[in-house]
Backbone as a printed PyTorch tensor [residue, N CA C, xyz], in Angstrom:
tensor([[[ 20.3060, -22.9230,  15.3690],
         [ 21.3400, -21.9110,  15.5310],
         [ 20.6700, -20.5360,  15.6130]],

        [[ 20.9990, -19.3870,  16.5360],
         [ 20.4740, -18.3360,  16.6780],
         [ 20.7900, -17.3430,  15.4040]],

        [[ 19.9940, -16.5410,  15.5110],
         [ 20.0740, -15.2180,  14.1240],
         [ 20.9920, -14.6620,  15.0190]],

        [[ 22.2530, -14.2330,  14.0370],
         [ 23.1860, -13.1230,  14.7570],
         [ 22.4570, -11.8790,  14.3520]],

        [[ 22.7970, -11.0320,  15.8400],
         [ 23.1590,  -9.7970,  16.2210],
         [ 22.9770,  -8.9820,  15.0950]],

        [[ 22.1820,  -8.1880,  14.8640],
         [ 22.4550,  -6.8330,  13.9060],
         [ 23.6990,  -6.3640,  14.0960]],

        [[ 24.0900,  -5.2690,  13.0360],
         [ 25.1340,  -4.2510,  13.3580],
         [ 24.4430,  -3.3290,  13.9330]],

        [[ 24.6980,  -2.8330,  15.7260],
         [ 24.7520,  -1.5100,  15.6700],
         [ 25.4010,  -0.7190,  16.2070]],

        [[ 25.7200,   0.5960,  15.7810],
         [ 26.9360,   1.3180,  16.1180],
         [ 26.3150,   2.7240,  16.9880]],

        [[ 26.5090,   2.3360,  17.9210],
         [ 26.0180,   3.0230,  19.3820],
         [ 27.1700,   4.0280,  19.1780]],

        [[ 26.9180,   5.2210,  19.3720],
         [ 28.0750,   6.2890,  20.5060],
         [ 27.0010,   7.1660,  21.5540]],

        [[ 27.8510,   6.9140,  22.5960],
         [ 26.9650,   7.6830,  23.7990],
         [ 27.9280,   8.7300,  23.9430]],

        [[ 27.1890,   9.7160,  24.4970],
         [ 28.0810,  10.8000,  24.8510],
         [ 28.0410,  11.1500,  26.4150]],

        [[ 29.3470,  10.9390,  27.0710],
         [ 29.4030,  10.9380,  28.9640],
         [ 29.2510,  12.7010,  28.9820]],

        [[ 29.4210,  13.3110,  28.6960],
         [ 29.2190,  14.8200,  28.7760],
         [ 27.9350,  15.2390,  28.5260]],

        [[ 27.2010,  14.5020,  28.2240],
         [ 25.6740,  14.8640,  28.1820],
         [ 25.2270,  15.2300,  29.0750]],

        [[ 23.7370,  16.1570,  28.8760],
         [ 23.0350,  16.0790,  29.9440],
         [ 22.3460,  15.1020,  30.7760]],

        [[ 21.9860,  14.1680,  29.5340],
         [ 21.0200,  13.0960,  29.3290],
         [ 21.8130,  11.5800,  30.1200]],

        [[ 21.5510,  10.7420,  31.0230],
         [ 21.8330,   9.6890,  31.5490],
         [ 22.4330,   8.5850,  30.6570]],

        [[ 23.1660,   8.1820,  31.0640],
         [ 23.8090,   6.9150,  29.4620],
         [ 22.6360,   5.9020,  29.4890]],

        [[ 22.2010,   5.7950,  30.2270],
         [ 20.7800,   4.6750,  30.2210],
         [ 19.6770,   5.3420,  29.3090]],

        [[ 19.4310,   6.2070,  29.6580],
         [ 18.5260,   7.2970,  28.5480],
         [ 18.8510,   7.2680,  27.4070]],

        [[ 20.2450,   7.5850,  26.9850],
         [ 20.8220,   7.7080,  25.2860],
         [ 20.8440,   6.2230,  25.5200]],

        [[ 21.2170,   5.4710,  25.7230],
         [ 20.8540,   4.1630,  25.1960],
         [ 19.8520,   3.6610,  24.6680]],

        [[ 18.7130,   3.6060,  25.4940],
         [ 17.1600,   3.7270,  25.6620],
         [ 16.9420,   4.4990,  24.4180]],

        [[ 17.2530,   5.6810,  23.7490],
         [ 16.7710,   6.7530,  22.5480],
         [ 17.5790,   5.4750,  21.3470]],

        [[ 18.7830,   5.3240,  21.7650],
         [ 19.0660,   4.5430,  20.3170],
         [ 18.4020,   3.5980,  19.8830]],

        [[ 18.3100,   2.4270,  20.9120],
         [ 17.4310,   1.0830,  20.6930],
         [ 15.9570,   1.6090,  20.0190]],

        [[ 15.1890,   2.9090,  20.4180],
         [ 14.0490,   3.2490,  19.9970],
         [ 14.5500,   4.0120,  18.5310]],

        [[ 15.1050,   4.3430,  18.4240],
         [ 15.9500,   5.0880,  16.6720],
         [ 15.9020,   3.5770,  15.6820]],

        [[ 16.7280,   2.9760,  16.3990],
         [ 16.8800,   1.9020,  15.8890],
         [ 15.8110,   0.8780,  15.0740]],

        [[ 14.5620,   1.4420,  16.4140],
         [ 13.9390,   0.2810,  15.8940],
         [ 12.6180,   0.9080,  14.9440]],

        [[ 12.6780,   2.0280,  15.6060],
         [ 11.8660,   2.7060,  14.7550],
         [ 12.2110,   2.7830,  12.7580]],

        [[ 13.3880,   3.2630,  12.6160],
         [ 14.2960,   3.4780,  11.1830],
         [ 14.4190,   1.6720,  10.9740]],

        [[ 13.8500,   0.7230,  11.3640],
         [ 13.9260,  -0.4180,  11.0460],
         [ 15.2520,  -1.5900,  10.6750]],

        [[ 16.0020,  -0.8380,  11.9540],
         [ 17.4520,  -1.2690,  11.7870],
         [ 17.1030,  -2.4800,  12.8440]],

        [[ 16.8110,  -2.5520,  13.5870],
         [ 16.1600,  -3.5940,  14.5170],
         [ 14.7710,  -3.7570,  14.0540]],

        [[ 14.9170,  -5.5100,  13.8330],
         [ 13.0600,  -6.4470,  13.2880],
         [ 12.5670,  -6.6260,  13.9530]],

        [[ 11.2490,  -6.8080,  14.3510],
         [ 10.8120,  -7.9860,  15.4640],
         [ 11.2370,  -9.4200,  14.8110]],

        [[ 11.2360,  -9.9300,  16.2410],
         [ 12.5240, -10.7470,  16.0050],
         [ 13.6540, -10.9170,  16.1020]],

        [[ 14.8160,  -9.8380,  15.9700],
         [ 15.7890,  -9.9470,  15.8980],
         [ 16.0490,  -9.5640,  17.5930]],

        [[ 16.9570, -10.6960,  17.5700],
         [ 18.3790, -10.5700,  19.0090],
         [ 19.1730,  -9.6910,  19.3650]],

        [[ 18.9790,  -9.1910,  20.6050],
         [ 20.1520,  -7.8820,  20.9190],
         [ 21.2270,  -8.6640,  21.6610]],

        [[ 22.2340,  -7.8990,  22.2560],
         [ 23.0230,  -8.6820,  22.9050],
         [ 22.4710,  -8.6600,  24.5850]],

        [[ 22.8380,  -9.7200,  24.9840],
         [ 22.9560,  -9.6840,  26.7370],
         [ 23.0930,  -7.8850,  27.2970]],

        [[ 22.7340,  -7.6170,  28.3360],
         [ 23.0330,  -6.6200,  29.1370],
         [ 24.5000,  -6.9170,  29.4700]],

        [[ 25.0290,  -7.8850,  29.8030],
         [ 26.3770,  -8.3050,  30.3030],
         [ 27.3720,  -7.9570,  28.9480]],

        [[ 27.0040,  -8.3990,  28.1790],
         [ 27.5890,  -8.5430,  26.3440],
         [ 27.5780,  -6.8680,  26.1820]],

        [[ 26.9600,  -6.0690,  26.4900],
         [ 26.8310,  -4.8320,  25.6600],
         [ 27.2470,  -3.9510,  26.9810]],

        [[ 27.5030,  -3.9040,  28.1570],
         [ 28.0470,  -3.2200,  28.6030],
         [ 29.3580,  -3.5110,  29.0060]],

        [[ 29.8800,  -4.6500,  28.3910],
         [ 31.2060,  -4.6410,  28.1520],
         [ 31.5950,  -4.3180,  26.7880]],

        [[ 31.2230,  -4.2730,  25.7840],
         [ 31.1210,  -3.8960,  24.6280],
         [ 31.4050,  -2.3630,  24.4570]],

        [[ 30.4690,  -1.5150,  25.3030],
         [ 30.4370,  -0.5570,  25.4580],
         [ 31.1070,   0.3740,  26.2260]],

        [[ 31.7680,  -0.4850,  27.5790],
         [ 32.9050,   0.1320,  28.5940],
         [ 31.4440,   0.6270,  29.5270]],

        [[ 30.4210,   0.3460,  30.0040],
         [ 29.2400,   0.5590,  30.9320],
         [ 29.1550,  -0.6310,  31.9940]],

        [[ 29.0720,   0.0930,  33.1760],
         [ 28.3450,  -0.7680,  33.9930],
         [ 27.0700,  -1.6400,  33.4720]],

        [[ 26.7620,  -2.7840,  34.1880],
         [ 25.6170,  -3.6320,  33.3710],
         [ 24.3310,  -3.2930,  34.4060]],

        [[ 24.4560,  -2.4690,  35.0040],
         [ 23.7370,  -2.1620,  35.4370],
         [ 22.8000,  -0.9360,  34.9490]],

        [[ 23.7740,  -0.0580,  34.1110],
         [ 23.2630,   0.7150,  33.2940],
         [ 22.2790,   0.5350,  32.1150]],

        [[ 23.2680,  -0.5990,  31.5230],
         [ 22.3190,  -1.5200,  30.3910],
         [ 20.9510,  -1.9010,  30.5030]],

        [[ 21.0270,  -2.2580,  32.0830],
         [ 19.5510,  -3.6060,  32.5230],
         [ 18.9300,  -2.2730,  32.1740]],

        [[ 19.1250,  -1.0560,  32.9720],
         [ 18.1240,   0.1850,  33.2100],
         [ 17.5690,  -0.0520,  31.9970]],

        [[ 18.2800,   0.6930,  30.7270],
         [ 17.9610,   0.6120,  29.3610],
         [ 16.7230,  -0.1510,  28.9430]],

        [[ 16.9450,  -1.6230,  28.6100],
         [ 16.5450,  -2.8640,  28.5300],
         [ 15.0390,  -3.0740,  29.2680]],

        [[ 15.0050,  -2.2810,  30.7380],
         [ 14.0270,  -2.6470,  31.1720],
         [ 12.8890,  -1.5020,  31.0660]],

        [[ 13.4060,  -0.2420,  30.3930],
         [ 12.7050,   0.2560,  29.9950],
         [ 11.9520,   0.2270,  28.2990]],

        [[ 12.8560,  -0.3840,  27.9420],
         [ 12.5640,  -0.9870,  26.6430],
         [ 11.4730,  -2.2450,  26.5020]],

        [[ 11.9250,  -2.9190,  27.4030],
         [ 11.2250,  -4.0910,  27.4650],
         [  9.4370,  -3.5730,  28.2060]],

        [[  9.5760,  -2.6590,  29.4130],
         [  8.3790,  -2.1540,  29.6790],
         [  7.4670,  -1.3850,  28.8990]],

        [[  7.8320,  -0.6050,  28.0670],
         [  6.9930,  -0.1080,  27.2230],
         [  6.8260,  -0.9460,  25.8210]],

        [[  7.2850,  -2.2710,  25.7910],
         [  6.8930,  -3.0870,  24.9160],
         [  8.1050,  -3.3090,  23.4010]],

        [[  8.7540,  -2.4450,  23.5560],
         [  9.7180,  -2.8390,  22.6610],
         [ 10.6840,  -3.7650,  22.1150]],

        [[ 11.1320,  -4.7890,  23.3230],
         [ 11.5380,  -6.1560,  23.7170],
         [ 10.9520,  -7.0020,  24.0710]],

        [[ 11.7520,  -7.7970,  24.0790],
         [ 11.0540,  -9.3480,  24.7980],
         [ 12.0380,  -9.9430,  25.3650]],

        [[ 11.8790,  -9.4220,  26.8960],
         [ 13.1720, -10.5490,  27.3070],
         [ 12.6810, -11.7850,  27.3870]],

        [[ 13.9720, -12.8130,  27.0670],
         [ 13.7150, -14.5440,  27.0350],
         [ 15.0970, -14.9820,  27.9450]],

        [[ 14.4310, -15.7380,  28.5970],
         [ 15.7100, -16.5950,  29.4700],
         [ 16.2470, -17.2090,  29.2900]]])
């Protein structure tokens, strides 16, 4: 059985300067930095969290794949 999901409580702000993929991207790194996210632990789908969130999932992948490129993730299929 998989480890559920942390709690985390995202707010983006659309009036920003900053891209919602960007403030996304800053939380997941807040997150993981302040040790609210383990290695190890499961995020949700790109599909799962930008409906979650009211975002295109296309926004999400952005996020995700910048996360995942500078080493912070691990995507698994």
């Amino acid at each position: 059985m998989p480890k559920p999901y942390p709690p985390l409580q995202f707010t983006l702000d659309p009036a920003s300067t900053d891209p919602l993929y960007r403030q996304l991207y800053s939380r997941f790194r807040h997150a993981i930095a302040e040790g609210i996210l383990k290695p190890g632990d499961r995020i949700p789908s790109a599909r799962s969290l930008a409906k979650e969130l009211g975002l295109a999932r296309g926004t999400v992948a952005v996020a995700y794949a910048l996360l995942s490129a500078e080493g912070y993730v691990l995507a698994r299929g």
